[in-house]
C-alpha positions in Angstrom: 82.7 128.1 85.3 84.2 129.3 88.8 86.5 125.7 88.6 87.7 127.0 85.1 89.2 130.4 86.5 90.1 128.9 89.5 92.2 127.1 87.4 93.4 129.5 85.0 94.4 131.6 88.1 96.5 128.0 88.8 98.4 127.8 86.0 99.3 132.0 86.1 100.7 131.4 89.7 102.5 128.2 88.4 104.1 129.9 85.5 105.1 133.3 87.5 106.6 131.4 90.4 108.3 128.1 89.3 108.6 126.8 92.9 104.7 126.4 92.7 104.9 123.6 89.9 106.5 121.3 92.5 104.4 122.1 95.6 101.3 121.0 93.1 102.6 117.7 92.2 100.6 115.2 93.4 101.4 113.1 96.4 103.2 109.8 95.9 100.8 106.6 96.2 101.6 105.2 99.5 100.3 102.0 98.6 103.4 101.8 96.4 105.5 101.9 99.8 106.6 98.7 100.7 107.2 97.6 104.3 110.0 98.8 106.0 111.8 97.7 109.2 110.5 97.8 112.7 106.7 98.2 111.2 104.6 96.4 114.1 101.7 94.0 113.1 98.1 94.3 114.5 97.9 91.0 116.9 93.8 89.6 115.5 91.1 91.6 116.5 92.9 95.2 116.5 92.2 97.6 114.4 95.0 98.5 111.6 95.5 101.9 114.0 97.0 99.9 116.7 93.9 100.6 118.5 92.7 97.3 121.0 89.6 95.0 121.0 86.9 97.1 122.2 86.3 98.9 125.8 88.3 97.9 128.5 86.7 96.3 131.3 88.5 95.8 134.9 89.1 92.1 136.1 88.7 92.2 139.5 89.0 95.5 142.2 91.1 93.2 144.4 93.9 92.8 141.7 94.7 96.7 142.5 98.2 97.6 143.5 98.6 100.7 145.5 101.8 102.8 146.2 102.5 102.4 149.6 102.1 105.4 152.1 101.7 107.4 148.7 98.3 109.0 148.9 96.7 112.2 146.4 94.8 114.9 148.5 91.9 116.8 146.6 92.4 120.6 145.6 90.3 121.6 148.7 92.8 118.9 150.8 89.0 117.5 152.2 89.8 114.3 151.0 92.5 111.9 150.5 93.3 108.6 148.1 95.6 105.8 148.6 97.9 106.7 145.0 96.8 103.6 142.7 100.0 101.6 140.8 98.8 99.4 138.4 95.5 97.9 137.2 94.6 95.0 135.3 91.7 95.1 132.4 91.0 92.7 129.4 90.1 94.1 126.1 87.0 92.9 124.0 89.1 90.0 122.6 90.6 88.7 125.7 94.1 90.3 125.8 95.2 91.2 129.3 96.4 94.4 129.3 97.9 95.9 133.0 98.4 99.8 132.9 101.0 101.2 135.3 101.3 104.8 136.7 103.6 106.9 137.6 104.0 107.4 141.2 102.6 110.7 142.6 104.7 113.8 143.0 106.5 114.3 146.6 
């Protein structure tokens, strides 16, 4: 019963404020989109989000690069760390995948 005078409320909103009947239309199918330009494909194994092949595990520690004479201090300044470049991982189907970072602030 509540759904029926939710709905007649509807319809008395729609007919007192025409801009209401096109806001309520219902949304296009977007299956009925076809493809368009510059839409990338999921190499095998991804997932349709462009999401990769699982958890990425590191290859080796020793295939680290480090910014020279760059180095990140902790908030107390007790400690400091060599600022890391780039690392190398492989997803859970194999891809190599080598993540790069910015180099720390001066």
């Amino acid at each position: 019963m509540a759904q029926t005078e939710l709905q007649k409320a509807i319809d008395k909103l729609v007919q007192r404020e025409p801009g209401w009947k096109e806001f309520l239309k219902p949304a296009p199918d977007a299956s009925a989109i076809g493809p368009s330009i510059g839409v990338g494909k999921p190499k095998g194994g991804q997932s349709a989000a462009g999401g990769g092949g699982g958890d990425l595990t590191e290859r080796s520690f020793a295939e680290r690069v480090y910014y020279a004479n760059k180095y990140i201090k902790s908030s107390d300044g007790l400690f400091s760390f060599q600022a890391l470049k780039s690392a190398t991982f492989t997803d859970g189907t194999g891809a190599v995948i080598k993540i790069t970072f910015q180099p720390p602030p001066q």
